[in-house]
N, C-alpha and C positions, 0 to 999 in steps of 0.2 A: 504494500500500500504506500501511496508517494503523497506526502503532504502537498496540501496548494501552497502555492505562491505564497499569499499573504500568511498562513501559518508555519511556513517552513523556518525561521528562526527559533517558534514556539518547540516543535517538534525536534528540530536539533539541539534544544536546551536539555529535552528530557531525557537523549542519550548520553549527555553526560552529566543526568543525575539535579540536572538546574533546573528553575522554573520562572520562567519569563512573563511580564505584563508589559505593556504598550501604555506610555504616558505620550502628552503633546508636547514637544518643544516649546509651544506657540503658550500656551495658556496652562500648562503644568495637571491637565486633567486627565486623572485614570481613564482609560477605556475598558469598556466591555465587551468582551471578546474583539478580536484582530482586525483593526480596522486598516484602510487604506485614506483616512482623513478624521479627523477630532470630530467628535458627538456633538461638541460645546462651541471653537470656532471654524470651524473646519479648516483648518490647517494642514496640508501633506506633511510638515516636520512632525514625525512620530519615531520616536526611540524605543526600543527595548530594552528594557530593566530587571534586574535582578530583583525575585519576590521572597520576602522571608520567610515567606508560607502561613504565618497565620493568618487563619480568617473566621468568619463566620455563615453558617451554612442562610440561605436564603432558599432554594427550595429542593425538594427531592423527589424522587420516583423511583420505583422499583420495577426492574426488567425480567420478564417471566418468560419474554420470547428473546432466543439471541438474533441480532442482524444479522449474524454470519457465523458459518461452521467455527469458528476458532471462540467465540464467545460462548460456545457451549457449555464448557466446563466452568463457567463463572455462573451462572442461571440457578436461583434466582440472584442476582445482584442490585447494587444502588446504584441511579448516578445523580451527584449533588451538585447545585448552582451555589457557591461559593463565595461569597464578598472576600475581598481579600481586604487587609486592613489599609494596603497602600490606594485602596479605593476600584478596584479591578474584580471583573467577577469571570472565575472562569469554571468550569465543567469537568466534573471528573469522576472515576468511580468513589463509592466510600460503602462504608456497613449497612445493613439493611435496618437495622433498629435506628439510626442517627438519626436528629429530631429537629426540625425547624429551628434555628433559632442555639444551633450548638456550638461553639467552638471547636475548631479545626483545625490541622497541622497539614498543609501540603506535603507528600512523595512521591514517588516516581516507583511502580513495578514493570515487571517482564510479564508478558504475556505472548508466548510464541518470539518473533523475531520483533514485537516493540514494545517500546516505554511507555506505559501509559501512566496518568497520575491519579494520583488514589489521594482520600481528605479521610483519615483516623480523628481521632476524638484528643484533644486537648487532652495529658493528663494533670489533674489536678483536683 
């Protein structure tokens, strides 16, 4: 599977274990998921950034059909919309019990030949 364009920084961050957000040059505003110009002024200066990984979960859903043969062996699994605290929200797997409204730690697993990122439970 070949990431697009506009996500292929994102996706080469997660092979080495990093995890990337897109702020604006122009106006200093997190984006929400990968854009090609600011939510806020539209700006093309768009950088990517190193994320600390915590966040806060904002909404979940639970997958009961895989998209694809390789997602089998994960079913049933979660995948969480994430506030990140740098202001970014990005999408990933996580636990099937995690709850609106949890605290989060960004990682990165293997699944087959990729990195995907996974959002575990704060411990605390």
């Amino acid at each position: 599977m070949t990431a697009s364009l506009i996500a292929k920084p994102f996706v080469e961050a997660l092979q080495r274990d990093e995890i990337l957000y897109q702020r604006c040059h122009s106006c200093g505003g997190a984006q929400r998921l990968a854009r090609y110009a600011c939510t806020g002024c539209g700006s093309e200066r768009l950088e990517w950034l190193p994320a600390a990984g915590g966040g806060t979960v904002f909404a979940i859903t639970v997958v009961s059909r895989p998209p694809e043969e390789a997602f089998r062996e994960l079913v049933p699994y979660a995948l969480a919309l994430v506030d990140l605290d740098e202001g970014a929200r990005l999408m990933g797997h996580a636990p099937t019990d995690l709850k609106i409204g949890a605290r989060v730690r960004a990682g990165v697993f293997q699944l087959g030949e990729r990195r995907l990122l996974r959002f575990e439970p704060e411990a605390g």
